[in-house]
N, C-alpha and C positions, 0 to 999 in steps of 0.2 A: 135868370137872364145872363147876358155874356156881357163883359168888360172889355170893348175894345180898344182900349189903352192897354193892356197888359198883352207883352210878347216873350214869346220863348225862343231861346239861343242855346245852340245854335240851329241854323235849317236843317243840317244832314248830321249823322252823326261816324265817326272812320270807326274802319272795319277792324274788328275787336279779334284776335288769335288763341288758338283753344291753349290753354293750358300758361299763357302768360296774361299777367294782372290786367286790368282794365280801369280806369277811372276817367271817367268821363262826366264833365260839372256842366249840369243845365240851371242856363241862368234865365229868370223873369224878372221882367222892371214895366216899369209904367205904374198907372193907378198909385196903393199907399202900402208898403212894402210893411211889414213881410210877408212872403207870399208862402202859400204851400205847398207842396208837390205829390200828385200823385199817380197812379196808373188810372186809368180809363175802367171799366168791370168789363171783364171778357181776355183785356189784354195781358199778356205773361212776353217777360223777358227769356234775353236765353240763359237755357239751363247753367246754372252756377254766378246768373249778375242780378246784383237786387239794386233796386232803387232806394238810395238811404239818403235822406237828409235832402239837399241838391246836387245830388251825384248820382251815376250808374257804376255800380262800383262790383269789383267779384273779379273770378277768373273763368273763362268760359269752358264750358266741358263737352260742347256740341256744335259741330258744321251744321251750318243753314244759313238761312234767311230771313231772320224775324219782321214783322210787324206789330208796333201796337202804339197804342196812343196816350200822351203824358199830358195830366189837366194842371195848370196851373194859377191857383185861386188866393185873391185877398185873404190874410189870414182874420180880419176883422169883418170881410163880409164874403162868405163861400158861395154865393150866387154871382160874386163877380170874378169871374173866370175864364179862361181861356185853354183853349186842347190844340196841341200838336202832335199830327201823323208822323210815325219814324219807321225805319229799318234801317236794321242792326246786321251787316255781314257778318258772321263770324267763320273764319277761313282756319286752315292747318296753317305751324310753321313748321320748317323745316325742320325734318327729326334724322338726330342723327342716334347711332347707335354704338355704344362704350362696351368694352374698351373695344380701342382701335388703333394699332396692330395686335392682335390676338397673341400670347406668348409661346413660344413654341413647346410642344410638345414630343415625347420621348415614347420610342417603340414598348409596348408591352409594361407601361409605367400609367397609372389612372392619373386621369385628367379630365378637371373639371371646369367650365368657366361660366358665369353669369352675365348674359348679355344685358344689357342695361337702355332705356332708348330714353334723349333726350324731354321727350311729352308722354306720358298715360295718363289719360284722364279715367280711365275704367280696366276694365281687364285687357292684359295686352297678348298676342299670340303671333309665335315665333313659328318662321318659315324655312326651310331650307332644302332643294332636292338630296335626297339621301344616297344617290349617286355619286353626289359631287365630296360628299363627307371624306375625312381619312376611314377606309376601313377601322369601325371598332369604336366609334364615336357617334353620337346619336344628338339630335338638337330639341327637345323637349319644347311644346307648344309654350311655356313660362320663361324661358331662355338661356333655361341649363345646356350648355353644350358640357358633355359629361359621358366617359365611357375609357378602354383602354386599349391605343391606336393599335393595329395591327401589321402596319406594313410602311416603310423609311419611304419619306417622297414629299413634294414639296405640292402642296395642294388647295385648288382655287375655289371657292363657289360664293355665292351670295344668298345673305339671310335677308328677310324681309320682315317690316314688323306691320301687325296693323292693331289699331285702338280699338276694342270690343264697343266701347261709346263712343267716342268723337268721332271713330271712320277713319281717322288721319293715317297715312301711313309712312314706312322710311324704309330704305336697304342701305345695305355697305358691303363693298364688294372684301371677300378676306382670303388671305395667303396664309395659308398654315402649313410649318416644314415640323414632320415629323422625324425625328433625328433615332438612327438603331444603328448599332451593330451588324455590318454584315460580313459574310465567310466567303472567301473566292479559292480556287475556281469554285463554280455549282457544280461538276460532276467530278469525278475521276476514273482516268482510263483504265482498262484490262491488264491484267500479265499474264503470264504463264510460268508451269512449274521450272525451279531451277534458278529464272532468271531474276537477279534482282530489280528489287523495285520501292522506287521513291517519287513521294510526292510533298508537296506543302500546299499545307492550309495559311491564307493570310485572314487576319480579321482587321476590318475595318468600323470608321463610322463612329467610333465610342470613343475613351479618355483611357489610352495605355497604362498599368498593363493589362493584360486580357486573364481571363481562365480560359481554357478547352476542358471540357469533358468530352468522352467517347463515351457512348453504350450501345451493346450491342456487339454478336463478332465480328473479327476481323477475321480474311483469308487465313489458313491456316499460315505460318512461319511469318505473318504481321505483326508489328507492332506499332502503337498509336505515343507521340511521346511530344509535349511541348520542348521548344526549342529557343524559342526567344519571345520577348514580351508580346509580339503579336503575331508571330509562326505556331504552327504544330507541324510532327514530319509523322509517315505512314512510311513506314521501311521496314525492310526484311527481304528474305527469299520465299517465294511461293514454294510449299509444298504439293500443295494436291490441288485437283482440277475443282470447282464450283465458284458460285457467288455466294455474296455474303455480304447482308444489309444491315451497316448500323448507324447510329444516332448521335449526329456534333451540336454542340450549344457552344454558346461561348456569354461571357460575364465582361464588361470591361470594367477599371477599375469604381465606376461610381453607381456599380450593382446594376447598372442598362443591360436589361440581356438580349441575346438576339431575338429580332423579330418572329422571325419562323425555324425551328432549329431543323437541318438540314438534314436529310437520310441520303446516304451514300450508299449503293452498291459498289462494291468489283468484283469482278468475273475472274478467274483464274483458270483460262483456255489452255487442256492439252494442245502441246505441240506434235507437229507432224506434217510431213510432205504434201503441199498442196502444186495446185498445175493450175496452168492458167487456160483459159477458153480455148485456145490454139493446140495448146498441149492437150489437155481431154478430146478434141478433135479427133488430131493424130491418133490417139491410145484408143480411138473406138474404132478408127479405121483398120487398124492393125488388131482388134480384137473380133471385127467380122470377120477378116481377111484368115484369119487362124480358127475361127468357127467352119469357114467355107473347105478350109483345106481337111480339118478333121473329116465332114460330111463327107467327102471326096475317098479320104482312106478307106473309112468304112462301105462306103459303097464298092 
């Protein structure tokens, strides 16, 4: 039989958040105390809250919507008892994802980092378009960001996380500058035999002073020579006419090397009398004109 004196508190029960603690205390009074508490057969809380003692106590590891029903019965006579209907929201909270600002990272130097999200209640899986990556860096489904950048630039995307159990999920949008060394100008112009010629390398972007290496030839009568802590000079006189492709790096002084090491050509173009459109005109007119006169002789 049922004991309708004995009542249970409270009517509803607040919505419980996955991955932070819960304790919530069901009270019964009426009839001759003490009472006992128990589930209903059939009913199940949500995953990760158990009913202990007169409490709903646990941390939740699951989005939903629970129902189930809680009997609460004289401990001196278990026929006199009473049942209350519940649901239990349990919602996501806000996830956020560590660290946050990401530290920067250096060209052609590994780097690794562990992204971290404020709730996992199960296995967690890491998102990010790999478009939006630094070249050379990759973001691992567990939330290693880890790999070694390939290219200087300041670069945006967003990771996303979602909970393999709860469902919950988080993003954070991130800026990550990758810092290198780089070498200017990108090309160098032509010469030709005879005439000197000079040029400079500047290197940027790193912690002076710099190294240059060359390899590879130079133009014949070149030479490749550092100059100042973050110059190198290409001078000499061209001897003989071709190109000639070789290979600049540079080091700055905290071992950062460059990002992409540069291949230069120069061309070393014989000289010689050139004419302009007008002028080859004229030189054709006056070369039929001298065709027509010879044909003329001969005949």
């Amino acid at each position: 039989m049922s004991c309708e004196a004995i009542s249970i508190s409270p009517l509803a029960l607040p919505d419980g958040e996955v991955c932070a603690q819960y304790n919530q205390p069901i009270t019964a009074a009426g009839c001759d105390p003490p009472y006992v508490l128990s589930l209903e057969p059939g009913s199940r809380l949500p995953p990760g809250l158990d009913l202990i003692g007169n409490a709903i106590r646990g941390t939740p590891a699951k989005v939903g919507s629970y129902s189930f029903t809680i009997r609460a019965a004289d401990n001196d006579d278990p026929a006199c008892f009473v049942i209350r209907d519940y649901t239990l929201n349990i919602i996501c909270p806000p996830i956020t994802i560590s660290p946050d600002p990401l530290p920067p990272a250096a060209c052609q130097q590994q780097y690794c980092v562990q992204l971290s999200p404020s709730c996992a209640a199960g296995k967690p899986a890491f998102e990010a378009p790999a478009t939006d990556l630094p070249p050379g860096l990759i973001l691992s489904p567990n939330g290693m960001l880890c790999g070694t950048p390939s290219a200087p630039g300041t670069y945006r995307f967003t990771v996303t996380f979602t909970d393999g159990d709860s469902g919950c999920t988080g993003s954070v949008n991130y800026t990550l500058t990758v810092t290198g060394v780089t070498i200017t100008p990108p090309a160098l112009p032509g010469g030709s035999p005879g005439v000197p010629y000079s040029e400079v390398l500047t290197a940027s972007g790193g912690v002076a002073p710099y190294a240059f290496t060359e390899s590879g030839p130079l133009p014949a009568g070149l030479t490749f020579m550092q100059t100042t802590p973050t110059t190198a000079t290409i001078t000499g006189i061209p001897t003989s006419a071709g190109c000639s492709a070789f290979i600049v790096t540079v080091t700055d002084a905290n071992g950062v090397n460059i990002c992409t090491p540069i291949t230069y050509t120069i061309c070393i173009a014989a000289g010689g009398p050139t004419l302009s459109s007008w002028g080859l005109m004229v030189l054709s007119i006056l070369l039929a004109g001298a065709g027509i006169l010879m044909i003329r002789r001969g005949a």
